[in-house]
C-alpha positions as a Python dict, from the first residue, in 0.01 Angstrom:
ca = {
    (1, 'X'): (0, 0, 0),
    (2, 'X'): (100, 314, -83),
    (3, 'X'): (6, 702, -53),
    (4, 'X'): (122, 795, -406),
    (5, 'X'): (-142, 774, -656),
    (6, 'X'): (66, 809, -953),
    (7, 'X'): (305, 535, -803),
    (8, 'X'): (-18, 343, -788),
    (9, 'X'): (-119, 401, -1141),
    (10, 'X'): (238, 354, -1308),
    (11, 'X'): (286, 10, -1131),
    (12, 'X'): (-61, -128, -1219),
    (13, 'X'): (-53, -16, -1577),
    (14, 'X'): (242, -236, -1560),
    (15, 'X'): (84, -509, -1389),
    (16, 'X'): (-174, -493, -1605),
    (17, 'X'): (84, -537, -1902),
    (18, 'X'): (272, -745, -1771),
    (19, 'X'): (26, -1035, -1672),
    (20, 'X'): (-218, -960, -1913),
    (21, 'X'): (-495, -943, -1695),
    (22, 'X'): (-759, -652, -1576),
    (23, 'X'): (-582, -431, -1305),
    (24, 'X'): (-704, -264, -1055),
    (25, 'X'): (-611, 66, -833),
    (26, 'X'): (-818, 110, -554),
    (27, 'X'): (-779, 360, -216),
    (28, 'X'): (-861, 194, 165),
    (29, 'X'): (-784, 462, 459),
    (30, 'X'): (-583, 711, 244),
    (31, 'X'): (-340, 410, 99),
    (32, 'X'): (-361, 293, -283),
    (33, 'X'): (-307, -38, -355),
    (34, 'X'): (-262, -243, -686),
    (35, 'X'): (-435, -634, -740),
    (36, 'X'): (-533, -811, -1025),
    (37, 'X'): (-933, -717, -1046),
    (38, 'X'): (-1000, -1110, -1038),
    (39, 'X'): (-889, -1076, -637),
    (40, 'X'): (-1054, -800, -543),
    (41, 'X'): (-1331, -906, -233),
    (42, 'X'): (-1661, -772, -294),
    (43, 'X'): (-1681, -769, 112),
    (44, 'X'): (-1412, -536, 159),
    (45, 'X'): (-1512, -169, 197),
    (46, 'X'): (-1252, 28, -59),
    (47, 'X'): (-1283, 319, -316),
    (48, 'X'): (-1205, 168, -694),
    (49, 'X'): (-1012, 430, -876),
    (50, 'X'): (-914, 313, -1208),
    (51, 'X'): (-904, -61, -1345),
    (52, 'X'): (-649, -78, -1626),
    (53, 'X'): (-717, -327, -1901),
    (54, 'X'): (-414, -481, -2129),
    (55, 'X'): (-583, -513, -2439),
    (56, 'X'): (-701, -113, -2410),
    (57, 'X'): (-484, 173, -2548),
    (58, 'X'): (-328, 426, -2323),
}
């Protein structure tokens, strides 16, 4: 986790790339983190920012 957004963003774009799978940044008390959208858990209460896909142009 991590309190740099654009940190955030770089590495899942990345991710995103670099797996070739769906990517998502999401925010939980102030921190960003980066998983794979396939983990996220509906149950958890977080704030999805952006979910990078690596078959979409950026």
């Amino acid at each position: 986790m991590s309190d740099d957004l654009s940190l955030a963003q770089s590495h899942a774009f990345q991710l995103s790339r670099d797996l070739m799978v769906p990517v998502t940044v999401f925010e939980v008390d102030g921190e960003c983190g980066v998983l794979p959208s396939d983990e996220i858990d509906a149950d958890v209460d977080l704030s999805v920012i952006h979910e990078f896909h690596p078959w979409a142009a950026h």
